[in-house]
Structures are given as C-alpha cells and as structure tokens.
LOKEFI-318979 format. One record per residue (C-alpha): residue number from 1; residue in three letters; chain; x, y, z. Coordinates in pm, 1 decimal, always signed. Example, Ala and Ser with C-alpha at 12.3 -4.5 7.8 and 13.67 -1.06 7.14 Angstrom:
// residues 2
(r 1; "Ala"; "A"; (+1230.0; -450.0; +780.0)) (r 2; "Ser"; "A"; (+1367.0; -106.0; +714.0)) 
// end
This chain:
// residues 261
(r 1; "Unk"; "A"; (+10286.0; +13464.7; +13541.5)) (r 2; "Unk"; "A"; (+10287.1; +13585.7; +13920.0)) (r 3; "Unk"; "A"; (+10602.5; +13696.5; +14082.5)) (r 4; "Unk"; "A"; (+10615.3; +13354.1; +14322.8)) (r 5; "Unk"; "A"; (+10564.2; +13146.5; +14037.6)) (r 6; "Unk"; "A"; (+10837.6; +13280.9; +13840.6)) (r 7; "Unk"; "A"; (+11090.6; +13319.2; +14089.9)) (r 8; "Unk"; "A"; (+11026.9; +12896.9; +14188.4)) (r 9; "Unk"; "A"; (+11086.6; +12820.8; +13800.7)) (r 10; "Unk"; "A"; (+11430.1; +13075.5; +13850.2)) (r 11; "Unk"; "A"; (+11556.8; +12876.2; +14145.3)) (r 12; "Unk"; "A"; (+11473.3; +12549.3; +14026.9)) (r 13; "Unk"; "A"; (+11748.6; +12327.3; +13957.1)) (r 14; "Unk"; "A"; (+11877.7; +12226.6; +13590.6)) (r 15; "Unk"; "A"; (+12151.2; +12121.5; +13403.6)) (r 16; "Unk"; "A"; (+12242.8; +12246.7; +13053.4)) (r 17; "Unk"; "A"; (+12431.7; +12136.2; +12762.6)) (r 18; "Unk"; "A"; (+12730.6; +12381.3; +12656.8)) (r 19; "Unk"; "A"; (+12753.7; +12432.3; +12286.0)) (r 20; "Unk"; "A"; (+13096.8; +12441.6; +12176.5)) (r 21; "Unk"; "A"; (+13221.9; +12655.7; +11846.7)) (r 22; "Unk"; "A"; (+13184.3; +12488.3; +11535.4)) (r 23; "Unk"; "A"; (+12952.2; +12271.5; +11681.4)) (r 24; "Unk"; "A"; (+12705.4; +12136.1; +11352.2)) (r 25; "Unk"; "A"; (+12372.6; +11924.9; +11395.8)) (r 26; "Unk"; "A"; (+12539.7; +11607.8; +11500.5)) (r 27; "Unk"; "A"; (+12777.3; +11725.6; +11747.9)) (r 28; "Unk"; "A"; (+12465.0; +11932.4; +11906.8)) (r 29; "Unk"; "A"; (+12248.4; +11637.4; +11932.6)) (r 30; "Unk"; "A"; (+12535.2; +11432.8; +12139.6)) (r 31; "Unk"; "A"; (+12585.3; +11678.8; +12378.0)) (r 32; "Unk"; "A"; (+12188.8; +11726.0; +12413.0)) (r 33; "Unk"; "A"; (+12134.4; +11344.4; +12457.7)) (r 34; "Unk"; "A"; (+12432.9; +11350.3; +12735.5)) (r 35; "Unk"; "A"; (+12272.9; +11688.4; +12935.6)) (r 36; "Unk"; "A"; (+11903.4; +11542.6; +12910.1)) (r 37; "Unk"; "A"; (+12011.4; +11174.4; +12998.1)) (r 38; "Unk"; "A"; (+12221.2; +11315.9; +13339.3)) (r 39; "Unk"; "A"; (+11919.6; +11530.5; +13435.0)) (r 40; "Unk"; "A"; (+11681.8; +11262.5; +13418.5)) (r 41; "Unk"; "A"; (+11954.6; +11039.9; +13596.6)) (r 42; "Unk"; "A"; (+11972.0; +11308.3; +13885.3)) (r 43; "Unk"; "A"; (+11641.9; +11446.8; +13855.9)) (r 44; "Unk"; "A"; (+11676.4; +11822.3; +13781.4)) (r 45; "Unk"; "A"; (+11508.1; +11991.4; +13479.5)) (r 46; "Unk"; "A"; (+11756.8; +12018.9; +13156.1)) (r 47; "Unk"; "A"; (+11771.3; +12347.4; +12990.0)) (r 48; "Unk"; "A"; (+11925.0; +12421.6; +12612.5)) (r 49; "Unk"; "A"; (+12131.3; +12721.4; +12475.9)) (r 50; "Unk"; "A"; (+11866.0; +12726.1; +12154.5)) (r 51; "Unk"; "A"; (+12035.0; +13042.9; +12062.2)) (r 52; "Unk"; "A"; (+12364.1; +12950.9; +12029.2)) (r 53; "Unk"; "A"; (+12374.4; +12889.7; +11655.8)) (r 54; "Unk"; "A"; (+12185.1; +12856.2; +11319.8)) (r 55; "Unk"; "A"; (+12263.8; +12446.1; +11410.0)) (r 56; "Unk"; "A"; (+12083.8; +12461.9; +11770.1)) (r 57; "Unk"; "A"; (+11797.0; +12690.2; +11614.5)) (r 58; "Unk"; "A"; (+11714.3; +12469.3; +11314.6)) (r 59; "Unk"; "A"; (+11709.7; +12170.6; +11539.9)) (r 60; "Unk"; "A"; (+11510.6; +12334.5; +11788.9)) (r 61; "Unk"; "A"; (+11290.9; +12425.3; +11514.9)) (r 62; "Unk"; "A"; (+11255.0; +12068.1; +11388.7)) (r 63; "Unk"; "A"; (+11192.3; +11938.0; +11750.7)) (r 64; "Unk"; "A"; (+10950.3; +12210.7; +11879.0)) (r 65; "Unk"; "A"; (+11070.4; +12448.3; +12128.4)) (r 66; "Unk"; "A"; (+10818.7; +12316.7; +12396.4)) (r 67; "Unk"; "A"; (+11066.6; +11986.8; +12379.7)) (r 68; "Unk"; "A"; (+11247.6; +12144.6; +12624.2)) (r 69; "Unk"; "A"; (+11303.8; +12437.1; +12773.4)) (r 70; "Unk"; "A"; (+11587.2; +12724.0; +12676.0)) (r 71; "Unk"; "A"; (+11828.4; +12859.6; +12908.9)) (r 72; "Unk"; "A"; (+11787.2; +13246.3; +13000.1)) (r 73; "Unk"; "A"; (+11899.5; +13447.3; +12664.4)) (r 74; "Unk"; "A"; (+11938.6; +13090.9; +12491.7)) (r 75; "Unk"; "A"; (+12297.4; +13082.4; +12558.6)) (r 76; "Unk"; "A"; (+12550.9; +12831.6; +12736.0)) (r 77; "Unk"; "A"; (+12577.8; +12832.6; +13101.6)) (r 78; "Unk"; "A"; (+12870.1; +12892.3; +13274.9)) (r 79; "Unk"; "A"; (+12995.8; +12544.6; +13261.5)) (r 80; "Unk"; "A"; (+13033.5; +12289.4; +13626.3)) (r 81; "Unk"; "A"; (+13178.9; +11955.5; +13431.3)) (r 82; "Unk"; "A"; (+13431.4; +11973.2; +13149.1)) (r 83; "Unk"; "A"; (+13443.8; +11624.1; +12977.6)) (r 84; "Unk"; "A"; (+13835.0; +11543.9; +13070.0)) (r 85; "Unk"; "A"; (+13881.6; +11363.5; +12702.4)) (r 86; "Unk"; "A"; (+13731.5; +11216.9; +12409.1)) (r 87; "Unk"; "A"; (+13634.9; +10852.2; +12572.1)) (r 88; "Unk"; "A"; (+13326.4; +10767.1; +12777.8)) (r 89; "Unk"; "A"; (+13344.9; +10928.5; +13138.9)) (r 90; "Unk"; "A"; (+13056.9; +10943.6; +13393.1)) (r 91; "Unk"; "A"; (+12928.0; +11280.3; +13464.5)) (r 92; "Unk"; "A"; (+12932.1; +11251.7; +13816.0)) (r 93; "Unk"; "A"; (+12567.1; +11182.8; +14010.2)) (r 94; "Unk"; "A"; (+12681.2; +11554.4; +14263.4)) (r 95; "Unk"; "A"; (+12665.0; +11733.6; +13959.3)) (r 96; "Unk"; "A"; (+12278.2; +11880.5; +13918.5)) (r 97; "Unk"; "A"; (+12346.2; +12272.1; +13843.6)) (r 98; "Unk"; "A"; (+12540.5; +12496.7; +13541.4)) (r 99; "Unk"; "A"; (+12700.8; +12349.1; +13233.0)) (r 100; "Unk"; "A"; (+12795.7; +12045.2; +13057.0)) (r 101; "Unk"; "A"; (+13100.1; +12100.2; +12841.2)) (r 102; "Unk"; "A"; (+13257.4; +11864.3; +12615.7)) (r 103; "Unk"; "A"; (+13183.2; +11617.3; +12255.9)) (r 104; "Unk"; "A"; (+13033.7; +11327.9; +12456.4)) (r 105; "Unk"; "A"; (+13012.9; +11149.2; +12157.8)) (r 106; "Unk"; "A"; (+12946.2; +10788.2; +12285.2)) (r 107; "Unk"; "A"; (+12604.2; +10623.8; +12353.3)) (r 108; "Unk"; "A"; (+12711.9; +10544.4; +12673.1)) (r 109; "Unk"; "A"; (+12647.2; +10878.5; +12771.5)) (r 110; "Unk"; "A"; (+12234.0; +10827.6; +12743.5)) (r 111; "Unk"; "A"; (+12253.8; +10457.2; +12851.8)) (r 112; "Unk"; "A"; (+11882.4; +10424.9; +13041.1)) (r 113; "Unk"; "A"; (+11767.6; +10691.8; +12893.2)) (r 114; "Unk"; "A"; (+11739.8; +10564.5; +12539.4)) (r 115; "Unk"; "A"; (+11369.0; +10558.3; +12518.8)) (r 116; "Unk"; "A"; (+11398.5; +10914.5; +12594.0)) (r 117; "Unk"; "A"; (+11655.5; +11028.1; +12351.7)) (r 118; "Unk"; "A"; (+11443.7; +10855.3; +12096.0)) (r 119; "Unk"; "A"; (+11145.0; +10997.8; +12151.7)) (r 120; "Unk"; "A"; (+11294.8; +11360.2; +12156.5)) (r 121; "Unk"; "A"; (+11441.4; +11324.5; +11822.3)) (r 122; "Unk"; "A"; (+11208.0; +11091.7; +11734.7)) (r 123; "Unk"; "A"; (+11100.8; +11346.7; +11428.1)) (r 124; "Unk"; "A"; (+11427.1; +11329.2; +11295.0)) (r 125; "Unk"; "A"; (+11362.4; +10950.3; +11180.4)) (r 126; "Unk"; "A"; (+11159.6; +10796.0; +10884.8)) (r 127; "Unk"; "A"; (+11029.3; +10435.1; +10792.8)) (r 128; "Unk"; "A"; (+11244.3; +10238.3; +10618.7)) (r 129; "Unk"; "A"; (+11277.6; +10241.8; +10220.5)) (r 130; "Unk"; "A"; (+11321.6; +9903.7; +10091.5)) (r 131; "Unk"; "A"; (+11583.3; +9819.7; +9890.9)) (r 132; "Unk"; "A"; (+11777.1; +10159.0; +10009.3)) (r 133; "Unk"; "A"; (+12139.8; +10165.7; +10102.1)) (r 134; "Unk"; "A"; (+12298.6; +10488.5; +10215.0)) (r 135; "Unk"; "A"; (+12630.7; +10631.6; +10219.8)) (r 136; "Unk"; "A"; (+12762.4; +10952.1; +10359.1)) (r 137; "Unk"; "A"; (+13064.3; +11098.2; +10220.9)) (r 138; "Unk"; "A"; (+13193.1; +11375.1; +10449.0)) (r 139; "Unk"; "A"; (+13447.2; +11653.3; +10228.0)) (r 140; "Unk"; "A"; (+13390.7; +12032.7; +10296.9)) (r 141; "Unk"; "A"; (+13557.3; +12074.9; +10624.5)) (r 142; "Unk"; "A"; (+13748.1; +11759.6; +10665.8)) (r 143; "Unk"; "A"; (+13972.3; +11839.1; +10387.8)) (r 144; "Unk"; "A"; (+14089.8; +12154.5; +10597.4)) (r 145; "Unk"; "A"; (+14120.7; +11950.9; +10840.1)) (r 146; "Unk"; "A"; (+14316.9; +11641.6; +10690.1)) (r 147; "Unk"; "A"; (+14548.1; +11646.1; +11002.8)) (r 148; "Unk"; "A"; (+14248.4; +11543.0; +11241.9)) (r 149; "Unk"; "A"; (+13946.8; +11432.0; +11003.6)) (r 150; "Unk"; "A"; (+13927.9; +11138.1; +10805.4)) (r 151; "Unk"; "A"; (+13777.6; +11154.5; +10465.6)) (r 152; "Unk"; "A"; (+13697.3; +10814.3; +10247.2)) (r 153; "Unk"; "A"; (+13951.9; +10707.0; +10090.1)) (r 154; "Unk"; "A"; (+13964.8; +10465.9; +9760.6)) (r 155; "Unk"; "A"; (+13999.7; +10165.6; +9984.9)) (r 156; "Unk"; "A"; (+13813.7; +10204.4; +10188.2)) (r 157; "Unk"; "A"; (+13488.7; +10293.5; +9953.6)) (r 158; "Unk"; "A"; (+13619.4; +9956.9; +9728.7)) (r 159; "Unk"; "A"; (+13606.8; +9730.1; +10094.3)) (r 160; "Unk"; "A"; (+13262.1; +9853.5; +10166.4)) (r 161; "Unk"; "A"; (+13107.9; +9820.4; +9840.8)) (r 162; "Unk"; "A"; (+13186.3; +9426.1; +9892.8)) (r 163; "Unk"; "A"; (+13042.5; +9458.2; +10237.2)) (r 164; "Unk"; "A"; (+12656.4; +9601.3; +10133.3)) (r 165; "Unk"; "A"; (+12444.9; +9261.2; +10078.8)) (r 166; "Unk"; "A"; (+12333.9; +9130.6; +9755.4)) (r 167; "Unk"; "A"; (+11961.8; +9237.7; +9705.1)) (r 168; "Unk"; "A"; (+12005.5; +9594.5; +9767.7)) (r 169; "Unk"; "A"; (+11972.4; +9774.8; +9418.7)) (r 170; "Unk"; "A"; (+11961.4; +10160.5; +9571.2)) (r 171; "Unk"; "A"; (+12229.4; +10377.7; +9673.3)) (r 172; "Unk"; "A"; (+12170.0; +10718.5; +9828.0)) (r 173; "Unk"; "A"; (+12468.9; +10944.1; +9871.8)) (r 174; "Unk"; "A"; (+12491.9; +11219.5; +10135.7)) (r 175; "Unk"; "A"; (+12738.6; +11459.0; +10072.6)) (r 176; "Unk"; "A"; (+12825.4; +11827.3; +10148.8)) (r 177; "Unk"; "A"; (+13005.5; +11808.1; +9825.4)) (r 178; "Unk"; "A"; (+12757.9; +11594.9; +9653.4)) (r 179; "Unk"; "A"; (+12841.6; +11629.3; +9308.4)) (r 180; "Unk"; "A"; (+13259.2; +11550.1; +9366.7)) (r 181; "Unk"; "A"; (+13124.7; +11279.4; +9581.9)) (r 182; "Unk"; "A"; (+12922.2; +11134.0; +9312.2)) (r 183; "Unk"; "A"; (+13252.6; +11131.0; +9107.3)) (r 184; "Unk"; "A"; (+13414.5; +10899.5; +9400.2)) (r 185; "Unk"; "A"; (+13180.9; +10657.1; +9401.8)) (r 186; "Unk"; "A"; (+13208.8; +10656.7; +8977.7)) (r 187; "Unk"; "A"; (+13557.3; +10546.7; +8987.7)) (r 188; "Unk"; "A"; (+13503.6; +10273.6; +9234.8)) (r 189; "Unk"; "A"; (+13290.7; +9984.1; +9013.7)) (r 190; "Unk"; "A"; (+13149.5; +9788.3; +9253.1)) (r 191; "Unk"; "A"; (+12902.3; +10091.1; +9293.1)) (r 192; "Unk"; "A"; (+12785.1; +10028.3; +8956.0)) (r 193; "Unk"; "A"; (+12542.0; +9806.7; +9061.6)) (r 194; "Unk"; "A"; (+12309.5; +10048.7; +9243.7)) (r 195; "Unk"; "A"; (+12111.5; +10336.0; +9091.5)) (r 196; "Unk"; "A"; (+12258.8; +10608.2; +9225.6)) (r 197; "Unk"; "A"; (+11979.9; +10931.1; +9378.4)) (r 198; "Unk"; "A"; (+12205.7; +11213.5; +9544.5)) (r 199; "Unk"; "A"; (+12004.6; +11323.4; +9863.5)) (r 200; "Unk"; "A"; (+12023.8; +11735.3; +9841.9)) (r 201; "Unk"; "A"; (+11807.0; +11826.2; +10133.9)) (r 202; "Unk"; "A"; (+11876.6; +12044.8; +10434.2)) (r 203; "Unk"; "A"; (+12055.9; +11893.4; +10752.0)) (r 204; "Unk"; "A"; (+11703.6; +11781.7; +10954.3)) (r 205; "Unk"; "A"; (+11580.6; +11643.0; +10655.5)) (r 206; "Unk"; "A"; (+11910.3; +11475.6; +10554.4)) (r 207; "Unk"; "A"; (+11936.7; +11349.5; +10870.8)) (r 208; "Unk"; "A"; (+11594.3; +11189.2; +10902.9)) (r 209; "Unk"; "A"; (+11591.9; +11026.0; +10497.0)) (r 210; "Unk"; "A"; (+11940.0; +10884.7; +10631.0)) (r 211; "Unk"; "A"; (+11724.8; +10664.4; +10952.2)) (r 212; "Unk"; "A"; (+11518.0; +10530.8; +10605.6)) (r 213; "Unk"; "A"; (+11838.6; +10354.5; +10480.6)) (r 214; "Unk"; "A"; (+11849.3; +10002.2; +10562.1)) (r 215; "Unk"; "A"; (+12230.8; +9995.9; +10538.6)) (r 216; "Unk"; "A"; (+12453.2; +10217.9; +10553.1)) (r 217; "Unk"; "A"; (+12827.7; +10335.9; +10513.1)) (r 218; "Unk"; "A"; (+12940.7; +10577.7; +10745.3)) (r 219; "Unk"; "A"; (+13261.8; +10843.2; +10728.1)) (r 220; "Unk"; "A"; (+13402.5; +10959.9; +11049.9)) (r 221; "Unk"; "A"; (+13104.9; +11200.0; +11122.8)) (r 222; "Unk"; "A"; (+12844.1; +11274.0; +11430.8)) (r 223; "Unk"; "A"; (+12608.8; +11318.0; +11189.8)) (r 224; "Unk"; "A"; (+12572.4; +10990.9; +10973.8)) (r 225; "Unk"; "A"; (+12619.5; +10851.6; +11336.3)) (r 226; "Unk"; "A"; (+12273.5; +10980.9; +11441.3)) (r 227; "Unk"; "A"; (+12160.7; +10840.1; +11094.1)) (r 228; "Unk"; "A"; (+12267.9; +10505.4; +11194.2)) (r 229; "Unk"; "A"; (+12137.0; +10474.3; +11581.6)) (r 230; "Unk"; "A"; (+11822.5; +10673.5; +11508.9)) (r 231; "Unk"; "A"; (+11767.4; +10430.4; +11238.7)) (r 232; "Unk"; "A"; (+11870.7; +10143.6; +11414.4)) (r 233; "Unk"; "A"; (+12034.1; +10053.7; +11102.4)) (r 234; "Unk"; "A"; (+12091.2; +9668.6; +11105.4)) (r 235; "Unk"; "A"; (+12430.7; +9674.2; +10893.1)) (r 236; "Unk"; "A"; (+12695.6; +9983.0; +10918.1)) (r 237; "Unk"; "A"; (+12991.5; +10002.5; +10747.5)) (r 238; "Unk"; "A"; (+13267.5; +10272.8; +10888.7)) (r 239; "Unk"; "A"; (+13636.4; +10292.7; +10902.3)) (r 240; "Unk"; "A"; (+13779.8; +10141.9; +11238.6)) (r 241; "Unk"; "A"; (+14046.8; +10463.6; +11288.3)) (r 242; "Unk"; "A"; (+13767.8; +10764.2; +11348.6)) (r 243; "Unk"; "A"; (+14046.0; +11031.9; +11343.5)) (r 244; "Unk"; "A"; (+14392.0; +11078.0; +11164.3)) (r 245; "Unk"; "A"; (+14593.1; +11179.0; +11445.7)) (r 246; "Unk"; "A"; (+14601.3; +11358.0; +11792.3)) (r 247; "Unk"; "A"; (+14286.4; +11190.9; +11930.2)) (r 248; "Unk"; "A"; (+14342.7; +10818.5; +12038.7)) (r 249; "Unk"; "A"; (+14117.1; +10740.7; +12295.8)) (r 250; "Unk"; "A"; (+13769.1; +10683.9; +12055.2)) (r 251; "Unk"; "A"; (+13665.1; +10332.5; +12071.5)) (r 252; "Unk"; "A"; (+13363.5; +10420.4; +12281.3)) (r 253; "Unk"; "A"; (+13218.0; +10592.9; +11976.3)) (r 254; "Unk"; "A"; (+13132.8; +10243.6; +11800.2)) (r 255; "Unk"; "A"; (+12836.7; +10032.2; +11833.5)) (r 256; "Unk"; "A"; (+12939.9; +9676.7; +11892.5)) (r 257; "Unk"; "A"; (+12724.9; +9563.6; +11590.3)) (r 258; "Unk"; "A"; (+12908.3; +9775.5; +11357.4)) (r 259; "Unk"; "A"; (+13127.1; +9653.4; +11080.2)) (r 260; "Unk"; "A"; (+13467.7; +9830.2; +11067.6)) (r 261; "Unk"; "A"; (+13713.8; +9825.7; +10802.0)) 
// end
C-alpha cells in the first residue's frame, strides 16, 4: 500500500464499538449492531476492537474478519458517547468519530438498519427445525450475581411450559450448566411431554441452532435474545422483570410480540 493511500484510510472517519469487561457473545453483538447501525446512519466507516477478548475473536472468526474492519491494535477507542443508562437513547447524529460505550441492549438502537444487522450475522442463523422448541436456562454467572441477574425460577418454568403450543413434541435446552438444568426442567412435569436433546455446542454454534427453534423460552440473557430476533422466532416466552434489582429502566429490551410472564 503507498504512503497516500494509507494515510487517507488513517484520516478517514469511523466510529467504533467499545467493549466493556465481562462483555460475552451477546452483549458484543448489541453493542456491534448499535456502532454499525449509527455509522451507516451518519455515514462514516465502523471499526471493531476484534482483539478485545476470546468473545470478540470467536465472533469475528465466525463472521469473517473482512465483515468489517478492526480498529488499530484491535482494541477500544477512546470513547466520544457513553450510553447515560440502560433504556433506549439516541446516539446523537454530531457524533461520527472515537467510541461507543455502553450495553445498548434494545433493537431500537439498529432501527433502519435491520437488513444490515441481519445480513452481518446472518451466519449465526439456521433454518428452522420443525417440531423444535427451545429453552435457555442461564446459571453459571447469574447465581453470583443473584442481586442483579435473574435465573428461572420454578414458576416461572411451570407458566411457560403451559404457554409452548400443543404440536410441538421437541425440547432443546441451552444451558451453561446443562446437566443441573436438565434436572430443572425434570421436576417441572409439564416438560414431560417433549423429548428432551441438551444442545452442548460452543457459543456461535449455540447461538445459531437456537435461530432453528420455532419457539422459544428465554431467561434474562443477551444471548438467547439474539436467538430469538435472529430467528425471528414467532412465539417467546421470558419473564417480564429482566433484572432483580438496581436496574429499572429496561422495558426497551422487549419485542412487542413477546409473551411475558
């Protein structure tokens, strides 16, 4: 590459996601979809942290790195918008250079852009297989986090058994405890119904069998989120309180079709 060249792709404008620690596939895809949504709004290049952790490099791996572009080193930008709290806020139109730093978890960040989003994770999704309800039980780090995180209670799992329709006769579970999740679903009987298969793949391909599942019962997680809009899953079941405590403001994080309980 000559020196002109490379010094116009060094001053051209871009925005960038900022990764935030802790950040796993789900939360990494929402505040891709937000950065690549605003620079297509404004019309400035968007540029990704790949680097930043084993969850942005596997992704990046699944998409292909030509997707889009990294950001010098891989890492975040200095950040020029901090999300000011957990519900839907514009990014505002002025702001085309440095960081975007926050959750954004609501589709209303990629309004417009939809097409878009869908075609950039668009190998993350997978026809659907008949008969094939899914459920995603969330445990590992939720349970260290019982102040914030809601896990599945009882209830809960009893009230969305009743919900899943009639003719379904498969259940998939998605677990990062798979095997004590399994044993939640045994005590509730209205599971009894469906033969039971325990998905045990990696994240991406998690992820993508999850899109196959023509219903599906959600717990308070980004990532059977993406499994439900990627899949444009007809019927999803998820508890109506997405956190415990401290965090109020989350209505924007439901799709209006969604059943919650």
């Amino acid at each position: 590459m000559n020196m002109e060249r490379k010094t116009g792709l060094m001053n051209k404008k871009y925005v960038s996601p900022c990764f935030l620690p802790g950040m796993r596939l789900g939360n990494i895809m929402f505040t891709l979809a937000a950065a690549c949504a605003h620079a297509r709004t404004v019309g400035v290049e968007c540029r990704v942290p790949w680097a930043y952790n084993d969850a942005s490099l596997m992704l990046r791996s699944r998409l292909g790195g030509w997707v889009l572009p990294s950001t010098p080193c891989g890492t975040n930008e200095p950040p020029s918008w901090q999300e000011p709290s957990f519900a839907y806020c514009p990014v505002p139109s002025r702001i085309r250079t440095g960081g975007l730093r926050g959750y954004f978890q609501s589709a209303r960040y990629f309004e417009g852009q939809e097409a878009f989003i869908r075609a950039l994770f668009a190998p993350l999704t997978a026809e659907k297989e008949p008969g094939a309800v899914g459920i995603h039980i969330r445990l590992g780090d939720y349970r260290r986090l019982r102040d914030k995180h809601r896990i599945l209670d009882p209830g809960f799992l009893r009230r969305a058994a009743g919900h899943l329709s009639s003719g379904k006769n498969r259940l998939v579970l998605f677990s990062d405890e798979p095997d004590e999740a399994a044993e939640m679903l045994a005590r509730v009987p209205a599971f009894g119904r469906f033969a039971l298969e325990i998905d045990r793949g990696a994240p991406c391909e998690s992820l993508r069998r999850m899109t196959a599942m023509e219903e599906l019962v959600m717990s308070c997680s980004s990532f059977s989120w993406w499994g439900a809009w990627l899949g444009n899953t007809r019927k999803v079941i998820v508890p109506r309180d997405w956190f415990v405590g401290g965090v109020e403001d989350y209505r924007d994080i439901y799709l209006p079709h969604w059943v919650t309980l």
